[in-house]
N, C-alpha and C positions, 0 to 999 in steps of 0.2 A: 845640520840646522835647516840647511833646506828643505830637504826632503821631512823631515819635521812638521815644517810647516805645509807639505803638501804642496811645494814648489819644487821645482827644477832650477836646479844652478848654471846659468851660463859664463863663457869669456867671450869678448867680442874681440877680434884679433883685427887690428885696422882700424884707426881713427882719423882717418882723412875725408877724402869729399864724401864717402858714403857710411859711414862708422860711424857715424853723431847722430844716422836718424838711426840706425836699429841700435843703440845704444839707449836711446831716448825711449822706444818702443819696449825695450827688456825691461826697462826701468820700471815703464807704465804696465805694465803687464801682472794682471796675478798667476799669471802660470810661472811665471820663472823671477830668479833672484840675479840681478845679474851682479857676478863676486868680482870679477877681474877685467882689465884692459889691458890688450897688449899693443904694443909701438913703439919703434924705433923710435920716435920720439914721443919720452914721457911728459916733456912740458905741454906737447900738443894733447895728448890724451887727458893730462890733469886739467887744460884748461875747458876740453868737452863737458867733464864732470862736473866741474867746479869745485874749487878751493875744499869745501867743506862736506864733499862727496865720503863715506865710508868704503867705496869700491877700490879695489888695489888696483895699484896702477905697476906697470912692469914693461921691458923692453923683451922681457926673455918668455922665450914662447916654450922651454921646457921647464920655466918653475910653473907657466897654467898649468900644461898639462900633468905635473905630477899633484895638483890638490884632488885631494876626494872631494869636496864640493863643488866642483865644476864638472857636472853632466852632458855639458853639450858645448859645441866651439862652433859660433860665428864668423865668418872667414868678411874679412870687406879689404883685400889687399889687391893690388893688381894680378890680373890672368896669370902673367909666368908663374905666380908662386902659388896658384891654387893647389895643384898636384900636391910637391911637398908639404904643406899645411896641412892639408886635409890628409893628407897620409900620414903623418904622427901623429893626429889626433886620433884616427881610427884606429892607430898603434895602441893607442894611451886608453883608449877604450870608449870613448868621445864621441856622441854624435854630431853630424856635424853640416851647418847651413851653408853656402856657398852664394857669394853673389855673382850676378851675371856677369860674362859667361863661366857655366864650371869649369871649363878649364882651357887650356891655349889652344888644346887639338883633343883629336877624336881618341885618340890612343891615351891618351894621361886622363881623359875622361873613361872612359870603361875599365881601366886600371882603378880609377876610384872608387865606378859600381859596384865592380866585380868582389874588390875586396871588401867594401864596406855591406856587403851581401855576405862573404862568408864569415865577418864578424858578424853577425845580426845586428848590425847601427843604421840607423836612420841617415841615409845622406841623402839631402836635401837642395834642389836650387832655387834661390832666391826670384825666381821670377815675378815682381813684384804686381805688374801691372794683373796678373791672374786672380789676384786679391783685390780688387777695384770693384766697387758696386756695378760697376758700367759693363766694365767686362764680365763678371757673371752672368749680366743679364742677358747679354749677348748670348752667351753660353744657352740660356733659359730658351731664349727666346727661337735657338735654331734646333736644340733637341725636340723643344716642342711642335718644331713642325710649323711655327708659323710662319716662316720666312719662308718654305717649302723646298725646295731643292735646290742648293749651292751652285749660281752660276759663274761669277767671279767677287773676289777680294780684291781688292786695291786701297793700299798705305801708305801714308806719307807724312813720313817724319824730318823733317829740315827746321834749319836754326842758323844761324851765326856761331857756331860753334868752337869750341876750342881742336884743332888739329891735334890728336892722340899721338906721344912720340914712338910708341910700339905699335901700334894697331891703325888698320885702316877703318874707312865710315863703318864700312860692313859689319868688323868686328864690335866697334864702338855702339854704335846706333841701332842695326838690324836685329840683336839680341831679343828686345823688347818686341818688335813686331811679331819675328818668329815665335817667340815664346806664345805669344799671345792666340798665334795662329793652331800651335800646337794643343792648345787650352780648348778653344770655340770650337777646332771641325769634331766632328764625329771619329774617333780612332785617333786621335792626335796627325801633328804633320809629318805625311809621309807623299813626298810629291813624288809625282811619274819622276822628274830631271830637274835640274838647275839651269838657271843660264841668268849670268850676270854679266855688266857691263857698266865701266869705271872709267872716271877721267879723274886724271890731277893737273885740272889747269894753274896750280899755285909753283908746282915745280916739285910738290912736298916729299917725293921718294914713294907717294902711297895714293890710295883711291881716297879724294875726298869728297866724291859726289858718284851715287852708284844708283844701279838700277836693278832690279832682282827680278825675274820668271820664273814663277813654279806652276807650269801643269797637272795639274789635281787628278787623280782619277774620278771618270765619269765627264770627262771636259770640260770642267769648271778650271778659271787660271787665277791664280793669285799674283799681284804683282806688288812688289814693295820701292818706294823711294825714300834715299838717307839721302843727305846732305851737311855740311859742314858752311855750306858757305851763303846759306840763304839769308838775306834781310829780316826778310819776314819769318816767324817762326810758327809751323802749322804741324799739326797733330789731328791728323784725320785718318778715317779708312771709312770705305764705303765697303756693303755686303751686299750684294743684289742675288735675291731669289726668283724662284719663280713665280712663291704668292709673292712678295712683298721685300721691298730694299730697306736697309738698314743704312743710316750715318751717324758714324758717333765723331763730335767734334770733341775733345780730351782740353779743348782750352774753351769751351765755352759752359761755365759753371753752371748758368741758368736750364741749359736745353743740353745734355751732352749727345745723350741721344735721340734720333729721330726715324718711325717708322715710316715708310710711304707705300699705301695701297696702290701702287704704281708698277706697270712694267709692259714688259712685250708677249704677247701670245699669239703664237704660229697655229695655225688652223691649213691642217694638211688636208688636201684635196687628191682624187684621183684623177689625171688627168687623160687618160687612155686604156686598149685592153690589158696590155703588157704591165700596168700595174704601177707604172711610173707614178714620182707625186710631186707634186707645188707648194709650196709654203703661202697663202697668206699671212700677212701679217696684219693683229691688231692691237689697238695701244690700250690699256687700262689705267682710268684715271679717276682713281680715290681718294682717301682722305688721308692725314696724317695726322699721326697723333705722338707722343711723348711718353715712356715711360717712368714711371716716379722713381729714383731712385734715392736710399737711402746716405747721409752722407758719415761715411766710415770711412778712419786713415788705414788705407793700403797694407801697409808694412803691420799694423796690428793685425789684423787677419792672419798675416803670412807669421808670425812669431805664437800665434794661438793655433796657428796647424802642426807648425813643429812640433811644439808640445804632444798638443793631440798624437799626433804620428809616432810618436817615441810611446805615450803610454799605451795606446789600442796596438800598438806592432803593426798598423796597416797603411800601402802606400802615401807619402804624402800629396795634394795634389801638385803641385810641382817636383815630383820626385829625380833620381839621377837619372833615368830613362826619358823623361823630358827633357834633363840638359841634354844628353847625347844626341837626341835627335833635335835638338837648336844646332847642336856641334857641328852635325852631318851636313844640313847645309850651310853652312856657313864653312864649311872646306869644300864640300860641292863648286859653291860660288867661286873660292880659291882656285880650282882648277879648271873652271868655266875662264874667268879672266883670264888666266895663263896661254886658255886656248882661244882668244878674240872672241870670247862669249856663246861657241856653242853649247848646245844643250848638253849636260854630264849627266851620268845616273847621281841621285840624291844620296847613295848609302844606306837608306833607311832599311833592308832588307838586313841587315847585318844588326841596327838595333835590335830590328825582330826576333830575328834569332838569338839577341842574348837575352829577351826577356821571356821565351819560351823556355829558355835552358834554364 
């Protein structure tokens, strides 16, 4: 009946903190029908849909995947169970969206590419913030060359947060910024190293307040801050070029982003025969201005790419090659902390290679 209609039938498997908005999304959506919920608990899923909802509600994740009406499986369960989920679903024949992060490690995440590549399925991660007007523009606004060449990033994402009882900030919080970073550079991220650096001043067994370096090729540095334990709750990153800096504040509705014709220019001098040279330095100081951005909810975008991605057969732009390289560092970082924060290689040479292959 779906297909009928020129729809795509989905299950969203996970009705908890993040299953009610892409539930909500499949609903709103004319690419897809969404037929099924699955969860451990069915009173919490009936009570997402409401009483008088037609969508089946179900605990059991192999009566979804045996309907022929359900094309695609929606995953919003915790990390450890991505793997297994997403692997019966690409059994069952299923494509299949995953929310952040794809998976708990780098190995049960290329186990997922890999196979869902030799089934011809669409697997897809949820990065959500890559479907955000702001972040497009972002995107727009550095391929075009107007920001001119990537000197550093710096993010910072902190909150009073809830303490994750599997996962540290990194895992928790870092997702979104990596993702994001993976999305805007040119070639997605693929940093020279890692070097992270974590305190638990709560006692918690885990990092609740970390700090991330990644040296860029070409000597641009990106740096990211998570936190769990801030008062204040901030959602920024600044982008600074060589034309021109970018700040996108993500909690101020009116302005999110701001350009500034602002920065520094070295003006090299000779200063002898030998060839040697001196930097001056001068400042540029221009105007700012605002780009207009349109206001679209996130997650509809990312539920109209799936789609798209499954009929045209062609990458999604969050694809599982973007989870992997979210993954990479974010075990990079794992092994940075273990090692009092020196620098590690990122990994990313090994995604490389599996998307040549």
């Amino acid at each position: 009946m779906s297909r009928a209609r020129g729809r795509l039938g989905v299950a969203v498997v996970g009705a908890g903190y993040w299953g009610p908005n892409l539930i909500r999304n499949f609903r709103a959506s004319e690419d897809w029908d969404l037929v099924a919920v699955c969860d451990l608990d069915t009173e919490r899923a009936q009570r997402v849909l409401g009483e008088r909802s037609g969508v089946a509600v179900t605990d059991s994740l192999a009566e979804v995947l045996a309907r022929e009406d359900v094309d695609a499986v929606a995953i919003a369960t915790p990390a450890r169970t991505h793997h297994d989920i997403a692997a019966r679903a690409l059994r069952a024949g299923k494509h299949v969206v995953v929310e952040k992060p794809l998976a708990d490690s780098g190995d049960h995440g290329r186990a997922m590419v890999d196979f869902a590549a030799e089934q011809g399925l669409v697997l897809m991660a949820d990065h959500t913030y890559c479907y955000t007007p702001a972040v497009i523009k972002i995107r727009e606004l550095i391929e075009s060359g107007q920001l001119g060449e990537i000197l550093f990033i710096d993010s910072v994402r902190i909150n009073l947060g809830l303490v994750q009882p599997d996962v540290d900030v990194f895992w928790d919080l870092a997702p979104h910024d990596l993702s994001i970073l993976d999305y805007i550079l040119p070639g997605g991220l693929r940093p020279v190293g890692v070097s992270a650096q974590g305190a638990d001043p709560l006692g918690a067994g885990k990092s609740c307040v970390g700090y991330l370096m990644m040296p860029l090729e070409g000597g641009a540095m990106a740096h990211v801050h998570v936190n769990w334990l801030s008062p204040t709750k901030i959602r920024q990153m600044v982008i600074g070029g060589s034309q021109r800096t970018l700040v996108w504040d993500d909690l101020n509705p009116q302005q999110r982003l701001s350009v500034y014709d602002r920065g520094v220019d070295l003006v090299q001098q000779s200063v002898d025969q030998v060839d040697r040279r001196a930097a001056t330095v001068s400042y540029r100081l221009g105007d700012t201005w605002a780009p207009a951005l349109p206001e679209t909810e996130a997650i509809g975008g990312m539920v109209a790419e799936f789609a798209s991605s499954i009929r045209t057969g062609r990458p999604s732009r969050t694809d599982g090659r973007a989870g992997l390289r979210v993954l990479s560092v974010l075990e990079a970082a794992g092994r940075s902390l273990a090692a009092q924060g020196v620098l590690v290689d990122a990994g990313a040479s090994a995604v490389d290679r599996q998307a040549v292959s």
